[in-house]
C-alpha positions in Angstrom: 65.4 82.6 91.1 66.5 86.1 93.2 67.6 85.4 96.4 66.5 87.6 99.4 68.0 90.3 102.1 67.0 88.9 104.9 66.2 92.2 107.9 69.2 93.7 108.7 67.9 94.1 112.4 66.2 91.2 114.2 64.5 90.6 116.8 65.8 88.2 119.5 63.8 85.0 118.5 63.6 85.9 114.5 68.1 85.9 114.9 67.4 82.4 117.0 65.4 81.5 113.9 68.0 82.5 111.5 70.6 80.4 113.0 68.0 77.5 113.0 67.7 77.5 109.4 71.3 77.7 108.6 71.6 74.4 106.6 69.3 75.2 104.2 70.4 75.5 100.8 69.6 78.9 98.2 65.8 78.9 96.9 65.4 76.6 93.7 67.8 73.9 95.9 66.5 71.4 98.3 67.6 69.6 101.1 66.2 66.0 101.1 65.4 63.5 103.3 67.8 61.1 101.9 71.3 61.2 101.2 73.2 61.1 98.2 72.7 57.8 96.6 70.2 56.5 99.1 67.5 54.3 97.6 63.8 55.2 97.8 60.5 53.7 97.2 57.8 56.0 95.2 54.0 55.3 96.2 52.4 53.3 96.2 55.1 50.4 97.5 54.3 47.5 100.2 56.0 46.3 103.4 57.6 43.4 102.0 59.7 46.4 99.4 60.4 48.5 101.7 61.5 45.6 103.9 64.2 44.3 101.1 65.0 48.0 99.8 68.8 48.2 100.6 70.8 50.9 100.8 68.3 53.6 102.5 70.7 56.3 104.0 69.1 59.4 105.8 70.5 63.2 105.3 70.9 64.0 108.7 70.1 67.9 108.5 66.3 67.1 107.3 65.9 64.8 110.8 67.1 67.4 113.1 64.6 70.0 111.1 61.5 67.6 111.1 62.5 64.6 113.7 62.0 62.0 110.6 64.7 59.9 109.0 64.1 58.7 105.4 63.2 54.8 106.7 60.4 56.6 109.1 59.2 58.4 106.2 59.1 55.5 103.9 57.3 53.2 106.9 54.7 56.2 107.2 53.8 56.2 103.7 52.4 53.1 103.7 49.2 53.9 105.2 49.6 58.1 105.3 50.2 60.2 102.3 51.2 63.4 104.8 54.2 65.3 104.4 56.5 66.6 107.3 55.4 70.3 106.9 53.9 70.7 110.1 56.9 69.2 112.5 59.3 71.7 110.6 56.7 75.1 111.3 56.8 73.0 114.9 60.8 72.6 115.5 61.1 76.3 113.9 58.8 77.6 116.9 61.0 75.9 119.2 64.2 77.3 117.9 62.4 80.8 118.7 61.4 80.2 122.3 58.1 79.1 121.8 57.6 76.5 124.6 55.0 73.8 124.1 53.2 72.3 127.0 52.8 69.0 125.2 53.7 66.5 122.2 51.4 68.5 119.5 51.0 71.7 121.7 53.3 73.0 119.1 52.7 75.9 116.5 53.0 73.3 113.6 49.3 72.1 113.8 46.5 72.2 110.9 43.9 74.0 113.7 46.6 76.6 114.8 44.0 79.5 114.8 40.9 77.4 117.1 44.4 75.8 119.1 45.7 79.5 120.4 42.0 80.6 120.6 41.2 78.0 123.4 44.2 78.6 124.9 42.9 82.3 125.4 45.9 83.3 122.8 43.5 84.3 119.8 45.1 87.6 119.4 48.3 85.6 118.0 46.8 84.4 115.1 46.1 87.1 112.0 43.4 86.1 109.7 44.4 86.3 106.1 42.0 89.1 105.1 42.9 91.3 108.3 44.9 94.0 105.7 48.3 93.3 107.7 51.4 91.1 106.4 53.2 88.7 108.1 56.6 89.2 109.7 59.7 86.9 109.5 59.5 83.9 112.0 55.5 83.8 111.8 54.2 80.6 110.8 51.6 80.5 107.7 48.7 78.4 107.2 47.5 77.2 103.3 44.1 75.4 102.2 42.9 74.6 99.1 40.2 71.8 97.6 43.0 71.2 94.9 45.0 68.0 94.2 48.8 68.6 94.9 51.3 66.2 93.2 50.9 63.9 96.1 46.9 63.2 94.9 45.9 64.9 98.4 44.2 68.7 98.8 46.6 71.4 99.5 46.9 71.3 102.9 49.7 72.9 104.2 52.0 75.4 106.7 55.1 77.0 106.3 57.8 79.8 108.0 57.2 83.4 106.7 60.5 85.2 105.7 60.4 88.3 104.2 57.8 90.1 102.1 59.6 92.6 99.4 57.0 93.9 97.1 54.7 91.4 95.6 57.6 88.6 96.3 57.3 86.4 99.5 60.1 84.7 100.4 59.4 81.1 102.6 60.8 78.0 104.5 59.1 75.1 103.8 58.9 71.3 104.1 56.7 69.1 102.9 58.4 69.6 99.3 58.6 66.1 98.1 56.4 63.2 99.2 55.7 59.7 98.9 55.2 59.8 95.1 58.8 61.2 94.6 60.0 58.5 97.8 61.6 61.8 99.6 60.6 64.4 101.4 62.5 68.0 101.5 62.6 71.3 102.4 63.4 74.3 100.0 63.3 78.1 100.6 60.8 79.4 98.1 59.9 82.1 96.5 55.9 82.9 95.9 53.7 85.4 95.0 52.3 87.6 97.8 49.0 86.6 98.5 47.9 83.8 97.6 44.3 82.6 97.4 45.1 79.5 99.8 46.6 81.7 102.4 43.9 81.4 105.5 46.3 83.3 107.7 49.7 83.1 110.1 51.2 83.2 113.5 52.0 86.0 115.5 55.0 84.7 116.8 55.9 87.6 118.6 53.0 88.2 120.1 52.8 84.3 121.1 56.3 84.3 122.3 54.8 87.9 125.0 51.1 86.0 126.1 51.8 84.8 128.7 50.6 81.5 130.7 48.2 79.4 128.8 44.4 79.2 129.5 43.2 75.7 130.6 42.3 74.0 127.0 38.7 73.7 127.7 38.1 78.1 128.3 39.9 80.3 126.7 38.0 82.0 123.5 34.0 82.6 122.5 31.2 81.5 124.2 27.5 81.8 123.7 25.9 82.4 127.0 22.3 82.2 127.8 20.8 83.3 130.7 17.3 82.4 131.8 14.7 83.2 130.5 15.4 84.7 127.2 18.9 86.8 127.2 22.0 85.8 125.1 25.8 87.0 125.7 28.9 86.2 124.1 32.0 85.9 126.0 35.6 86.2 125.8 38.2 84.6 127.6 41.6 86.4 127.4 44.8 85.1 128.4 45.0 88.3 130.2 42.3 87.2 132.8 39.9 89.1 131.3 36.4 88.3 130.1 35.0 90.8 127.6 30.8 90.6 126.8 29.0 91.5 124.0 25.3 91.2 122.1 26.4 91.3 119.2 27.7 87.7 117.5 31.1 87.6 116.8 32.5 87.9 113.1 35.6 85.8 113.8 36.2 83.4 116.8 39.7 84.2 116.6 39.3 87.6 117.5 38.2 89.4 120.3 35.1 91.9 120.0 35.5 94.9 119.1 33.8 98.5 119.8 33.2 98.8 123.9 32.2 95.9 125.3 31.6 95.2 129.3 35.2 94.0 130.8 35.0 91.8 133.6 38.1 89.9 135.2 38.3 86.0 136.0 39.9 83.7 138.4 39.6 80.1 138.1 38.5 77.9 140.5 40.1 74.0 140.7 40.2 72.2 137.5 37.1 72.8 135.8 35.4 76.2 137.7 35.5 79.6 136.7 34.1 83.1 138.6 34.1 86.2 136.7 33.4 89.9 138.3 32.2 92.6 136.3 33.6 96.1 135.8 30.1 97.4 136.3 26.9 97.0 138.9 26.2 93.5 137.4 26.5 90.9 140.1 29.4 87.9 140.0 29.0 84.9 138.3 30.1 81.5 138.7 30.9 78.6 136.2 31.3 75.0 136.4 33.0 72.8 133.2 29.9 70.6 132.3 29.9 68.5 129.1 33.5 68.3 127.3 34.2 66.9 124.2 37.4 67.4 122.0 36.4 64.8 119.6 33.2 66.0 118.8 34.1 69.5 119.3 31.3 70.4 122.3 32.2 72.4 125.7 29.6 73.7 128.0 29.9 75.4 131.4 26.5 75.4 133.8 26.3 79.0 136.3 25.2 81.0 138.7 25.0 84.6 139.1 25.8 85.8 142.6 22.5 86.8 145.1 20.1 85.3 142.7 18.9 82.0 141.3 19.6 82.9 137.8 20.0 79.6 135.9 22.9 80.2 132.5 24.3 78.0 130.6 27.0 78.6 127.7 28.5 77.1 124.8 31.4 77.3 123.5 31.8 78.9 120.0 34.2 76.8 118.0 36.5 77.6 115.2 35.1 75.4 112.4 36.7 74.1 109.1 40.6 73.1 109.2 41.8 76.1 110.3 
């Protein structure tokens, strides 16, 4: 297969990125979880193999790209099937500035596009369908109902390279799996676009947001204000608040057209006042319910000089995006 010319000018975090990758072998090679000669165990296998399997020796370039080491990957495939395609896209965003708050606050997550949303960094992520390509660095999202040679869905991210025509050229892990008893990670070269592709990172645009909106705000809400009327807000990370009637197309996105711009300033931990570019009067929100497990956040408020009752909703990002 062709190789690629990678940009001849790059940006600071796609040459950081570069660098990163530098032990990755030519596409149609692969670098493996294993060493040469190392034993492995193809699924499915029990504790007491994998517990007299001698000889297991780990290639040390695939841990520092994933943070696994062939006897972690063999111990997780006892009970989970996944690959290591997500701590790759996550340790790639790391190599080009991007700063996680937390453990899995990286960019190598299944729900990347609700995860930025909520973090009021919605703009970041480009949905498949939005006419524009991806750049190299930004990290790519795939989902398909079809079986992959691991027996699971394809279910998948990668690292964006360069697009030349109607080639794409990739980093990936999550090449192998526990019905081969390795993982790796190959360059690749696929078609440009594929069905699968939901959409990818912005990672320049993440790496220029700015601080993070509390988890529970940032995004789409459906606001309802008694008696009968019904907003929908959005929650930038650039302490704005946009308002609309119209309900939105995607929740990734803010609207678009001319909506009403208001600015917010949060109040505590869970409190939120907004003040509209306009005549309308201030409002004031309080966190209520909050559930990340079943997906449910609702703020109770006020609007200033009146006894206004509203109550909004938050509009989630549904699916496994």
């Amino acid at each position: 297969m062709g190789e690629f010319a990678e940009p001849e000018v790059m940006l600071p975090h796609q040459a950081a990125l570069k660098a990163f990758l530098v032990d990755l072998p030519a596409i149609g090679q692969q670098l493996t979880s294993t060493a040469e000669g190392s034993a492995t165990l193809q699924s499915p296998f029990t504790q007491a193999q994998l517990s007299a399997l001698q000889g297991v020796r780990s290639n040390a370039a695939f841990t520092r790209y994933t943070g696994y080491d062939q006897p972690g990957l063999l111990k997780k495939w006892l009970t989970d099937r996944t690959t290591t395609c997500n701590e790759f896209c996550g340790r790639c965003g790391a190599a080009m500035g991007y700063q996680a708050s937390g453990k899995n606050d990286g960019v190598g997550r299944f729900d990347i596009a609700d995860y930025l949303t909520r973090y009021g960094r919605g703009h970041c992520w480009v949905p498949a369908d939005s006419g524009s390509t991806p750049e190299y660095g930004d990290v790519f999202r795939l989902f398909a109902q079809t079986a992959d040679h691991n027996g699971t869905n394809l279910n998948h991210m990668g690292v964006s390279l360069v697009l030349s025509g109607e080639d794409w050229y990739t980093a990936e892990s999550g090449q192998g799996g526990p019905s081969k008893g390795y993982d790796a990670i190959e360059r690749k070269k696929r078609s440009w676009k594929p069905a699968s592709l939901q959409g990818w990172v912005n990672i320049k645009a993440l790496l220029t947001a700015g601080a993070a909106l509390p988890y529970w705000l940032g995004g789409w809400w459906e606001v309802f204000e008694e008696p009968f009327d019904t907003w929908y807000y959005y929650f930038g990370s650039n302490g704005k608040v946009l308002c609309t009637t119209i309900q939105p197309a995607s929740l990734s996105a803010p609207p678009a057209g001319s909506p009403l711009v208001g600015n917010f300033h949060l109040k505590g931990m869970f409190g939120v006042e907004v003040s509209w570019q306009s005549a309308d009067p201030n409002e004031r929100f309080t966190l209520g319910e909050q559930s990340s497990e079943k997906r449910k956040f609702t703020m109770l408020g006020t609007k200033a000089g009146t006894i206004q009752k509203i109550k909004a909703t938050r509009m989630m990002i549904k699916g496994l995006l």
